[in-house]
Biopython code that builds the backbone (N, CA, C, O; Angstrom):
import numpy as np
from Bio.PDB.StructureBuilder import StructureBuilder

atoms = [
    (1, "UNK", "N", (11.511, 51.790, 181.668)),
    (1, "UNK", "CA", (10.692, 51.849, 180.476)),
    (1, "UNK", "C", (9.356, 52.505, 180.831)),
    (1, "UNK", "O", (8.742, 52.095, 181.816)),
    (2, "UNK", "N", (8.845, 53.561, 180.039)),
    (2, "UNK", "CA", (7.656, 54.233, 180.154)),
    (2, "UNK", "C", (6.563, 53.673, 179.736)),
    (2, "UNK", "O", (6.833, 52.827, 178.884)),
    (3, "UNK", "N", (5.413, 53.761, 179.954)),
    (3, "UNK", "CA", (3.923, 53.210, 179.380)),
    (3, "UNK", "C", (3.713, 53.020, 177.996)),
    (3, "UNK", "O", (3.039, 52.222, 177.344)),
    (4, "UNK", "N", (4.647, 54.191, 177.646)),
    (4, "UNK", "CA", (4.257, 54.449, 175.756)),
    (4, "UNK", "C", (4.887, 53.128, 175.375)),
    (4, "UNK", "O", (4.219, 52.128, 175.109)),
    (5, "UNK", "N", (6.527, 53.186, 175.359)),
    (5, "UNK", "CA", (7.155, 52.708, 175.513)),
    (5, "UNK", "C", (6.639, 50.746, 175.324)),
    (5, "UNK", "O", (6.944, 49.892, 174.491)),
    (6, "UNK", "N", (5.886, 50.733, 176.386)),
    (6, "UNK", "CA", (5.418, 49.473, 176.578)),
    (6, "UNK", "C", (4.472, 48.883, 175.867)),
    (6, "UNK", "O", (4.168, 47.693, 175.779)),
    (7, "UNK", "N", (3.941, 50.034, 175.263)),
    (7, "UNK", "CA", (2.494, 49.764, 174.596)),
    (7, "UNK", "C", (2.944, 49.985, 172.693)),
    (7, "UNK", "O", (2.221, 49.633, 171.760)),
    (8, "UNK", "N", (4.202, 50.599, 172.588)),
    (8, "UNK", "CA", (4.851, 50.457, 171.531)),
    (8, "UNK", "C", (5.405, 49.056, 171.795)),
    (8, "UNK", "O", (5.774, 48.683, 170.682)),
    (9, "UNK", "N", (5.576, 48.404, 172.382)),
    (9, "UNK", "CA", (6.487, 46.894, 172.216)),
    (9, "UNK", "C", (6.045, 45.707, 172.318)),
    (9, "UNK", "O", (6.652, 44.708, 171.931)),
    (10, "UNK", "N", (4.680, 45.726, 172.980)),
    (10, "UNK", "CA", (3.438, 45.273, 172.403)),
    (10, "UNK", "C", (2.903, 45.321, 171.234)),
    (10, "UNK", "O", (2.456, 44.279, 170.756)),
    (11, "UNK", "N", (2.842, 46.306, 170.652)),
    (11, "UNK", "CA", (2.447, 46.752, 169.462)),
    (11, "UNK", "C", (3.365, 45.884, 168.369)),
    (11, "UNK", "O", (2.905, 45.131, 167.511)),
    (12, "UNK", "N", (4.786, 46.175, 168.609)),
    (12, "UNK", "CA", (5.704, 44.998, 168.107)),
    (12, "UNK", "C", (5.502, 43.705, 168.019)),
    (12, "UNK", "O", (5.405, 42.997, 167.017)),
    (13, "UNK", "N", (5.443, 43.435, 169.175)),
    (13, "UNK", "CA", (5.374, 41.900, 168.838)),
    (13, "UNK", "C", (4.436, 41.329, 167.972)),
    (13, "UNK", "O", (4.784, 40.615, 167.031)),
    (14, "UNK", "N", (2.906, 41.677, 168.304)),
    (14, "UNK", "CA", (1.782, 41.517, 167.716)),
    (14, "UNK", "C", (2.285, 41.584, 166.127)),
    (14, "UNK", "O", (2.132, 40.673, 165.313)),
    (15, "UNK", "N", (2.704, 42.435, 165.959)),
    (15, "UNK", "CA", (3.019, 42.887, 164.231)),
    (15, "UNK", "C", (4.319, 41.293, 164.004)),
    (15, "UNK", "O", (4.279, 40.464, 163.094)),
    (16, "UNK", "N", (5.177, 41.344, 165.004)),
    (16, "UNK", "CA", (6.067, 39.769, 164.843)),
    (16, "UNK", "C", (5.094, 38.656, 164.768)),
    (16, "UNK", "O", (5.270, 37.963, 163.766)),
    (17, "UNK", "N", (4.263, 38.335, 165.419)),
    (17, "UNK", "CA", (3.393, 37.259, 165.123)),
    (17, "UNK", "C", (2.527, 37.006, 164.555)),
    (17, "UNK", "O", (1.632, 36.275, 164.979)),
    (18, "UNK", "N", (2.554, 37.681, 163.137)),
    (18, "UNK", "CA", (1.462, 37.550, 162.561)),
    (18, "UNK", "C", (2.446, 36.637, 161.153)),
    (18, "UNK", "O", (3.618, 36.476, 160.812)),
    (19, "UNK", "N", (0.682, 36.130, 160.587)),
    (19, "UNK", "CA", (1.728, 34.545, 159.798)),
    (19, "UNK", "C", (0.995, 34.801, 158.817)),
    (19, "UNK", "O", (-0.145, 35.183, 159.082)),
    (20, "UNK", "N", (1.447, 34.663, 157.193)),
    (20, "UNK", "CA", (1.260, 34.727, 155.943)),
    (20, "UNK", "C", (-0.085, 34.323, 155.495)),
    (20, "UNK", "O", (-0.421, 33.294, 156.083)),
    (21, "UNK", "N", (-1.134, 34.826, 154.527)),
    (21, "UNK", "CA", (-2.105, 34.629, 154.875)),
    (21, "UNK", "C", (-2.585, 33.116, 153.812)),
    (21, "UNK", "O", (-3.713, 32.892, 153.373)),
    (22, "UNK", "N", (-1.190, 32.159, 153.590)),
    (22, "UNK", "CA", (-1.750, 31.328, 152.958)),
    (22, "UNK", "C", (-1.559, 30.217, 154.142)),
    (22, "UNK", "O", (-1.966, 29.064, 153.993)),
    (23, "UNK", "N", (-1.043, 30.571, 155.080)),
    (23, "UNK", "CA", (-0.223, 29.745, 156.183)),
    (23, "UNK", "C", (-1.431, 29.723, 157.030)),
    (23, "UNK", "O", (-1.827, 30.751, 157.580)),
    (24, "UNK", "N", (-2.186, 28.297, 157.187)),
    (24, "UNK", "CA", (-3.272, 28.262, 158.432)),
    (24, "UNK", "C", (-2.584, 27.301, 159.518)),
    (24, "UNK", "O", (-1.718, 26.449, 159.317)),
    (25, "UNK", "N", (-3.290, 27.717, 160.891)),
    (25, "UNK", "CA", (-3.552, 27.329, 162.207)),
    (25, "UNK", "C", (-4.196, 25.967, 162.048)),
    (25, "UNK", "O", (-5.379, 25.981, 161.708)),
    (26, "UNK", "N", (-3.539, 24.641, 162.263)),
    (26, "UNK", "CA", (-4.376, 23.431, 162.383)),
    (26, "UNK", "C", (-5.688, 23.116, 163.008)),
    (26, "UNK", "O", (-6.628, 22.371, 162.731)),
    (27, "UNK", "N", (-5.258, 24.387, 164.431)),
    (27, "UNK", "CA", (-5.943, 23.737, 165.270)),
    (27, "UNK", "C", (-7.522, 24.432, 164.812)),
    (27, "UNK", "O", (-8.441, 23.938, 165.467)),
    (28, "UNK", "N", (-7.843, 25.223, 164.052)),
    (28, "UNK", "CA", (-8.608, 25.801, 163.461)),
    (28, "UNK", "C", (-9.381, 25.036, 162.067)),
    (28, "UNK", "O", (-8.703, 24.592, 161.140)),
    (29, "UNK", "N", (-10.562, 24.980, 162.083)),
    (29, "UNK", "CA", (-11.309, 24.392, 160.661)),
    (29, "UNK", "C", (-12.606, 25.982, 160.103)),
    (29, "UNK", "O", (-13.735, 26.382, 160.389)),
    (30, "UNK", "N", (-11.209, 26.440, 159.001)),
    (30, "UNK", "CA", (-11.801, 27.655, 158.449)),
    (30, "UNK", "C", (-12.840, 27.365, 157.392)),
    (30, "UNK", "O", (-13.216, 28.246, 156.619)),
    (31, "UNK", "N", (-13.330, 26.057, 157.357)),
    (31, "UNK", "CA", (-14.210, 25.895, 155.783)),
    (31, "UNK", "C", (-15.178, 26.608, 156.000)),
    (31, "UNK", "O", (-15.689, 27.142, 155.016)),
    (32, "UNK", "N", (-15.818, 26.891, 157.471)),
    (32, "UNK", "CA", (-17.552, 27.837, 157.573)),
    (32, "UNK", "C", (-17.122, 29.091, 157.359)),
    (32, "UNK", "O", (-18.008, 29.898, 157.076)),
    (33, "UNK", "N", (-15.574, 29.650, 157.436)),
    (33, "UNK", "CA", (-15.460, 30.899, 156.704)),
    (33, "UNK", "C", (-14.754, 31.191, 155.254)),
    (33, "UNK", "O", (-14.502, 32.303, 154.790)),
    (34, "UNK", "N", (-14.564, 30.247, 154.811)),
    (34, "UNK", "CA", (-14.019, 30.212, 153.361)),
    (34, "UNK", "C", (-15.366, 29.635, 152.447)),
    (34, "UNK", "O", (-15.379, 29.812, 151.229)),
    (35, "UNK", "N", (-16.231, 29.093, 152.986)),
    (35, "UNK", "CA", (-17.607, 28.204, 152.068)),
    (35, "UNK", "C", (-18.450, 29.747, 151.674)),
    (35, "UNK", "O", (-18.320, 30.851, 152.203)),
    (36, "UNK", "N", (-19.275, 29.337, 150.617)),
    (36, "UNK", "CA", (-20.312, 30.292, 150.447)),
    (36, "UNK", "C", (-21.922, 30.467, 151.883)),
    (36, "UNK", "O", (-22.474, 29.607, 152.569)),
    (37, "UNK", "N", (-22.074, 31.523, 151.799)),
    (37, "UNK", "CA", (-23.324, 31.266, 153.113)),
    (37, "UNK", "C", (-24.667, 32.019, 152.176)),
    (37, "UNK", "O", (-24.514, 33.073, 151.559)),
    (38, "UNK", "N", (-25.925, 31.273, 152.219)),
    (38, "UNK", "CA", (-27.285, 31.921, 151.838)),
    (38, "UNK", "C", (-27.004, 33.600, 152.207)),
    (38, "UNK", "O", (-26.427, 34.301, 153.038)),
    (39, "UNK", "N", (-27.670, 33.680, 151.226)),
    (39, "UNK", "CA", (-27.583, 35.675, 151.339)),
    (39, "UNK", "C", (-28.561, 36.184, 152.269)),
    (39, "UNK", "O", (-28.378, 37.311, 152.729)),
    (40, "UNK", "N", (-29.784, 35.377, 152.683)),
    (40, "UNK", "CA", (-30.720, 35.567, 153.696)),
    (40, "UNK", "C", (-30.562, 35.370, 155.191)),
    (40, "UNK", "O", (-31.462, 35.425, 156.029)),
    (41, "UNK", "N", (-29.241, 35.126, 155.395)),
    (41, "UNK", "CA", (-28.846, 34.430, 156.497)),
    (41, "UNK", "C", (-29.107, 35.913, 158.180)),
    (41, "UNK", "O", (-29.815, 36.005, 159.183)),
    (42, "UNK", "N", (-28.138, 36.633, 157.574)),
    (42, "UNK", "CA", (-27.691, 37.743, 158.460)),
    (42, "UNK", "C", (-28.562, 39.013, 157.706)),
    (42, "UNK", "O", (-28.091, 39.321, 156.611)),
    (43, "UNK", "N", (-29.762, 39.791, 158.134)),
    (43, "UNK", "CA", (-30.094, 40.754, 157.972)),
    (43, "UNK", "C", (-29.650, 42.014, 158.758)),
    (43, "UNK", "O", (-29.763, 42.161, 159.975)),
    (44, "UNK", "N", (-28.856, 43.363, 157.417)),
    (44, "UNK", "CA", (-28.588, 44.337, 158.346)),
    (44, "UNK", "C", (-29.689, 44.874, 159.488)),
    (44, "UNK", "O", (-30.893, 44.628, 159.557)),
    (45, "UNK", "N", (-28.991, 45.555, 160.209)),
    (45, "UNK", "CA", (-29.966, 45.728, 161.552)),
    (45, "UNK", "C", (-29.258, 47.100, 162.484)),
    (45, "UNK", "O", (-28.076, 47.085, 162.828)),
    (46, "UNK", "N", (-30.178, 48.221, 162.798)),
    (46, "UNK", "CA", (-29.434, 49.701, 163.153)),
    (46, "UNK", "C", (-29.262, 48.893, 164.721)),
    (46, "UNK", "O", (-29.924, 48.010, 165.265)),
    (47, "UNK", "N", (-28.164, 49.587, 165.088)),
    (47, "UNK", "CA", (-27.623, 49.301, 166.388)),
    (47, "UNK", "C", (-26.950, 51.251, 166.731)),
    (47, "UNK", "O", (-26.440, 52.052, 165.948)),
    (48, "UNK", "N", (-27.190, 51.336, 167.815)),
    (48, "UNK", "CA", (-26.820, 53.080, 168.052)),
    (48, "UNK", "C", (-26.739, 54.047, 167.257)),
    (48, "UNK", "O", (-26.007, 55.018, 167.448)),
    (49, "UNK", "N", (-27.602, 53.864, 166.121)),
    (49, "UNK", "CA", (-27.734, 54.863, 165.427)),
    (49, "UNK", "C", (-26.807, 54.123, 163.948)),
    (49, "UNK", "O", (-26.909, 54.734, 162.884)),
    (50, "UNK", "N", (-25.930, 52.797, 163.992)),
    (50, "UNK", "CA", (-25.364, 52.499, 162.850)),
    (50, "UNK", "C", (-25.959, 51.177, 162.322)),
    (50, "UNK", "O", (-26.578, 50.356, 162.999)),
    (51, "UNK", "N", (-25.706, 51.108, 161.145)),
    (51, "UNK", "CA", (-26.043, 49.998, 160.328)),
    (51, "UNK", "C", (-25.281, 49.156, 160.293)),
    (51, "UNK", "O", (-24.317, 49.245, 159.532)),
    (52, "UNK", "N", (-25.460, 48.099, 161.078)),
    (52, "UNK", "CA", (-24.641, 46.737, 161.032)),
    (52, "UNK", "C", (-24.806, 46.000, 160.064)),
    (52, "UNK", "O", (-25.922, 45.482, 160.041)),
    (53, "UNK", "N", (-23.837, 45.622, 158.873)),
    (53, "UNK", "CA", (-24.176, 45.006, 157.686)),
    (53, "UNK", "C", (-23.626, 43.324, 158.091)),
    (53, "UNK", "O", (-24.556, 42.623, 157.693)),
    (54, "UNK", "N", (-22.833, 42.644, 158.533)),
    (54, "UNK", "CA", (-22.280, 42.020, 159.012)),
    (54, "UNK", "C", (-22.166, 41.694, 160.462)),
    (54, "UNK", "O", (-22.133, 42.599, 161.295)),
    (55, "UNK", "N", (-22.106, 40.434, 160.797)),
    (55, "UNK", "CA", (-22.214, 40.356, 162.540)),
    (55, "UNK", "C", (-21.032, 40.214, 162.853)),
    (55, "UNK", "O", (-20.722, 39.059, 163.148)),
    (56, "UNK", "N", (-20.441, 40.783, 162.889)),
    (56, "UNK", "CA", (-19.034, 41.043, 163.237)),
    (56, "UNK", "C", (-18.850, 42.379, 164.019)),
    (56, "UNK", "O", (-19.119, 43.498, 163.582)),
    (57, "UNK", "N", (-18.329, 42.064, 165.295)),
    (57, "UNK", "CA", (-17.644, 43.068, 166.307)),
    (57, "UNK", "C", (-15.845, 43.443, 166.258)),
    (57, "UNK", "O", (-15.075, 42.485, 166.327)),
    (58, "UNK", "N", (-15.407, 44.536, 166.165)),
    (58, "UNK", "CA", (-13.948, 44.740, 166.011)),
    (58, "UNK", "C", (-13.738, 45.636, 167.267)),
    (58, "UNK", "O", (-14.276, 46.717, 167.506)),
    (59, "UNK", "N", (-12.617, 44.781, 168.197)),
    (59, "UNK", "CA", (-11.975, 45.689, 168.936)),
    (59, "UNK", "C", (-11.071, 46.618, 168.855)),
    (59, "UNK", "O", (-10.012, 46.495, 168.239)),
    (60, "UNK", "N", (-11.455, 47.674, 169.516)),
    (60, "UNK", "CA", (-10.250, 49.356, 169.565)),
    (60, "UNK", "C", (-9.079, 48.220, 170.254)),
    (60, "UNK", "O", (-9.146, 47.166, 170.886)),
    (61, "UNK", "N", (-7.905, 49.190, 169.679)),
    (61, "UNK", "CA", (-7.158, 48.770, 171.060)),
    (61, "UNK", "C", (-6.887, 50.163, 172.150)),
    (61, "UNK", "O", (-7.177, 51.331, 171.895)),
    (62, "UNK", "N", (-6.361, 49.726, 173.191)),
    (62, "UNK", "CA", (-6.184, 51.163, 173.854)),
    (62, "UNK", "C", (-4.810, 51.824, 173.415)),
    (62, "UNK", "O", (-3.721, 51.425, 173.003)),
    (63, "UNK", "N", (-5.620, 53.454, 173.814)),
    (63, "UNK", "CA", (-4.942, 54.290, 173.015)),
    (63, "UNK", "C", (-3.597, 54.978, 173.619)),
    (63, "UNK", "O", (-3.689, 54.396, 174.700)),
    (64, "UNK", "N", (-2.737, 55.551, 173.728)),
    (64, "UNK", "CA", (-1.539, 55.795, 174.445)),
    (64, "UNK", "C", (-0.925, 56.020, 173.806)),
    (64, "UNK", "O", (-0.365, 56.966, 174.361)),
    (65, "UNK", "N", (-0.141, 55.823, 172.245)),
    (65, "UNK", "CA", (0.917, 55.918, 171.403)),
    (65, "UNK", "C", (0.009, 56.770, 170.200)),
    (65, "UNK", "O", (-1.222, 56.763, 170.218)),
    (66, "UNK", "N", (0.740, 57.435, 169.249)),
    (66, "UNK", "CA", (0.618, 57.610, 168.304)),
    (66, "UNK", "C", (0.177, 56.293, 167.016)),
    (66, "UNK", "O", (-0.834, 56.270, 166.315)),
    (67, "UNK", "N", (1.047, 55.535, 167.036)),
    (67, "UNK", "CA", (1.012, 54.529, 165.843)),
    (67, "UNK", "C", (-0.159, 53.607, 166.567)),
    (67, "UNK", "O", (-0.213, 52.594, 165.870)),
    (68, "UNK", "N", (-1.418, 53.450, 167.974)),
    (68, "UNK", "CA", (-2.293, 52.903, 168.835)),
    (68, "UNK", "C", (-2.824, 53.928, 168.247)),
    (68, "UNK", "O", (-2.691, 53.484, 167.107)),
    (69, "UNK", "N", (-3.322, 54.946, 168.087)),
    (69, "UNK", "CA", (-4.105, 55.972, 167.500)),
    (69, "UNK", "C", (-4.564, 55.439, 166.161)),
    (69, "UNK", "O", (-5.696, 55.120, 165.800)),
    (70, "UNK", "N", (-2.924, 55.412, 165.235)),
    (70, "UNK", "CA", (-3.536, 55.467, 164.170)),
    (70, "UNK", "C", (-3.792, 53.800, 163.347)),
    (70, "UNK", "O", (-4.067, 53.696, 162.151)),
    (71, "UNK", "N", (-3.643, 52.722, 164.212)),
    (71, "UNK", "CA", (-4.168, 51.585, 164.267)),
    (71, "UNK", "C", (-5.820, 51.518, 164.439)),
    (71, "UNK", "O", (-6.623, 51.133, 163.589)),
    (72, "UNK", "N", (-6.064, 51.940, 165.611)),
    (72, "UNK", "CA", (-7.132, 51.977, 165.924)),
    (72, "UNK", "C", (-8.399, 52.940, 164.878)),
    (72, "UNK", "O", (-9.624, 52.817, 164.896)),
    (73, "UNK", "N", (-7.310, 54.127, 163.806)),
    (73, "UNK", "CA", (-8.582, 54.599, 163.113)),
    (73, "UNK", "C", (-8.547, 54.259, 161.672)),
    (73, "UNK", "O", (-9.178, 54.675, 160.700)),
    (74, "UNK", "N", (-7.466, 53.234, 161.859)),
    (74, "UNK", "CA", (-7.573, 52.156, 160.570)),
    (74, "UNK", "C", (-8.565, 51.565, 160.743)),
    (74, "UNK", "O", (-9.394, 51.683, 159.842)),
    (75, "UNK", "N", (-8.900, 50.773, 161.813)),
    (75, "UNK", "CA", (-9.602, 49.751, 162.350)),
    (75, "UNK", "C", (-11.279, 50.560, 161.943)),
    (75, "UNK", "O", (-12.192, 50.025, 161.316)),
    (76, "UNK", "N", (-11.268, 51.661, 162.405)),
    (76, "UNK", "CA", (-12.742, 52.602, 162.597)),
    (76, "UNK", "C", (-13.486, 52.310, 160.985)),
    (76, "UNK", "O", (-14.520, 51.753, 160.617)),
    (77, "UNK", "N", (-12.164, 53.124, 160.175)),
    (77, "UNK", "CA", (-12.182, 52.775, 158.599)),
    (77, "UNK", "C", (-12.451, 51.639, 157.788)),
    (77, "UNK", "O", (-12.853, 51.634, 156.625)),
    (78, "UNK", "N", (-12.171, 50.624, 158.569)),
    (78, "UNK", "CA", (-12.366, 49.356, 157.937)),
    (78, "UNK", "C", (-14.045, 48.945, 158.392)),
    (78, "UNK", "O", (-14.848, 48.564, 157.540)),
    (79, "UNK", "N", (-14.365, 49.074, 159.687)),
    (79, "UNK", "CA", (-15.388, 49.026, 159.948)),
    (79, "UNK", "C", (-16.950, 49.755, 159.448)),
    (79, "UNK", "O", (-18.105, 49.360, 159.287)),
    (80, "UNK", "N", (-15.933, 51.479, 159.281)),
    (80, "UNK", "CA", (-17.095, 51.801, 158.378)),
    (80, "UNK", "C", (-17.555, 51.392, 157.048)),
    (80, "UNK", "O", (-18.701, 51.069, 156.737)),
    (81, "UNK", "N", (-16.299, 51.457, 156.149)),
    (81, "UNK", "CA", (-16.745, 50.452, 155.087)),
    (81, "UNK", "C", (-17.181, 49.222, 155.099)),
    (81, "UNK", "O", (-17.664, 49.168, 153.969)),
    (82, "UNK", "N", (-17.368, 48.139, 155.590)),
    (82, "UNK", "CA", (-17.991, 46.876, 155.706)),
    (82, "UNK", "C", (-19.082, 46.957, 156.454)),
    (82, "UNK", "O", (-20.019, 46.159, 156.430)),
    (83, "UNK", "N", (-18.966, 48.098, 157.254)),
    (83, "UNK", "CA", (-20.550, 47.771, 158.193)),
    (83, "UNK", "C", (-20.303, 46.838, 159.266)),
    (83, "UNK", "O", (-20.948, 45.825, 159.538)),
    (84, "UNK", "N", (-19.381, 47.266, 159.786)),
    (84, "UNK", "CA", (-19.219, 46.266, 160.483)),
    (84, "UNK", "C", (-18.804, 47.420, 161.959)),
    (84, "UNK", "O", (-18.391, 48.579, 161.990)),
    (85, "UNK", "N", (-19.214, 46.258, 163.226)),
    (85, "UNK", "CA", (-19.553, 47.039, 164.691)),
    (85, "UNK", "C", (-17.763, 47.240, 165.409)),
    (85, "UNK", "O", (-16.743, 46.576, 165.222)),
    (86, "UNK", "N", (-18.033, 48.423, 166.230)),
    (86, "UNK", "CA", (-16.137, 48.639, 166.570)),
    (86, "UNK", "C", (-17.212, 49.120, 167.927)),
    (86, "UNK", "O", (-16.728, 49.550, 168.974)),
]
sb = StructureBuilder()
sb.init_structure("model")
sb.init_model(0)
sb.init_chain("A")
sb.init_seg("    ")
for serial, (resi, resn, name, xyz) in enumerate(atoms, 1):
    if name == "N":
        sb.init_residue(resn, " ", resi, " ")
    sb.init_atom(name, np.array(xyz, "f"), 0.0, 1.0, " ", f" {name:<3s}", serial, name[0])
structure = sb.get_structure()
């Protein structure tokens, strides 16, 4: 089996383990992200030249495959719209 190969079947599984989004993790207490938060809380703030609207960091994954490419400039996309750091 080749690298791509490997990093395509990875890519698989990840996509197998993902769980319905009404279906929560016990071991998890999502109310501080489902509650409302003061609007004064988090002020945007330039970081390398971008506007962080949100404190939220999103990881690339590494690149090697085609469908790792175009994951990753989903990911870019999502980030630019929200303002959010990749």
């Amino acid at each position: 089996m080749n690298m791509e190969q490997r990093k395509n079947d990875h890519i698989d599984l990840a996509f197998q383990s993902q769980i319905t989004a009404n279906t929560r993790d016990n071991r998890f207490n999502y109310e501080p992200l489902l509650s409302g938060h003061p609007e004064d809380i988090f002020k945007p703030f330039a970081f390398l030249g971008k506007i962080l609207k949100i404190p939220i960091w999103v990881s690339s994954m590494t690149g090697g495959t085609r469908l790792a490419s175009r994951i990753n400039a989903n990911l870019a996309r999502a980030c630019r719209k929200f303002g959010m750091g990749m």
